[in-house]
C-alpha positions as CSV (number, residue, x, y, z in Angstrom):
1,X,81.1,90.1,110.9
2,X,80.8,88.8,107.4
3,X,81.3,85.2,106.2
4,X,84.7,85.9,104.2
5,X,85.1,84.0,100.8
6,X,88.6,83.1,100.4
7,X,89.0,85.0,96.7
8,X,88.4,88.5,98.6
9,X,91.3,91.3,98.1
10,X,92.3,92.3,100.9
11,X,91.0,95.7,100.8
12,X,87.2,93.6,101.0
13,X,89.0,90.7,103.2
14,X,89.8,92.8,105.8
15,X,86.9,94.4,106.6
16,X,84.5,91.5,106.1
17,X,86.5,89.6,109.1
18,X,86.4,92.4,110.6
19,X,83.4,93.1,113.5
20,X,81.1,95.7,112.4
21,X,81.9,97.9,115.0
22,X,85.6,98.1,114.2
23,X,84.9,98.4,110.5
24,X,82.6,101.9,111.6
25,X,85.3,102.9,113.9
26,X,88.3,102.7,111.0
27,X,85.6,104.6,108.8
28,X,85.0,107.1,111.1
29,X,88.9,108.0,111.6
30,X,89.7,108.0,108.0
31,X,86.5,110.7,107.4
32,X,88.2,112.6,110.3
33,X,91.6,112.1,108.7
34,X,90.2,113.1,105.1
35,X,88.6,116.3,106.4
36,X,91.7,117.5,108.4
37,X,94.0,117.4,105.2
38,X,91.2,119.2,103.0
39,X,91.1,121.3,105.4
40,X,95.3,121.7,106.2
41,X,96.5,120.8,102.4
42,X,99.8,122.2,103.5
43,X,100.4,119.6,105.6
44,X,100.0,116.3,102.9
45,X,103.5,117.2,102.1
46,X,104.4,116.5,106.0
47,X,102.7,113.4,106.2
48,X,104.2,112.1,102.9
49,X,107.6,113.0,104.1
50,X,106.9,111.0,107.1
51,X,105.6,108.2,105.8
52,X,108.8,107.8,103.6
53,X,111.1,108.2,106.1
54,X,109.1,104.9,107.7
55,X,109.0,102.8,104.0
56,X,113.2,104.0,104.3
57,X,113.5,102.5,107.5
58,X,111.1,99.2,106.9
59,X,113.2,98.9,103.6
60,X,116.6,99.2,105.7
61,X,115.0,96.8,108.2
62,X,114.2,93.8,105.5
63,X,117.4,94.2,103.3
64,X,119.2,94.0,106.4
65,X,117.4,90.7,107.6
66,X,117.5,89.2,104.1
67,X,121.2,89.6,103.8
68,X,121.9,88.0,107.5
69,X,119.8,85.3,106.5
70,X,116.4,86.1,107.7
71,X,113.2,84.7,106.8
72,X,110.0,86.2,106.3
């Protein structure tokens, strides 16, 4: 692991508290990830359908905490 100076984004935060081992491992599965949508571009389309269904629902989730009073 990397010392991690505080003005990091988190896209450099993450991975430099991160053990090196975990960092190759999250590389690894977004290469795998990259390759199987250049290689299936049909199914981007899918996975962004998905993915917005999910935002819908976290969305739902937080407006319904916030208006019973919720904290984050």
């Amino acid at each position: 692991m990397a010392n991690a100076p505080s003005l990091l984004g988190t896209a450099e935060r993450v991975p430099s508290s991160t053990a090196d081992a975990i960092n190759a491992e999250s590389r690894r599965e977004l290469a795998d990830r990259l390759r199987y949508y250049a290689d299936d571009p049909d199914e981007i389309d899918d996975r962004l359908a998905e993915l917005e269904r999910e935002w819908d629902i976290e969305r739902t989730l937080e407006s319904l905490r916030d208006t019973a009073g919720g904290r984050r």
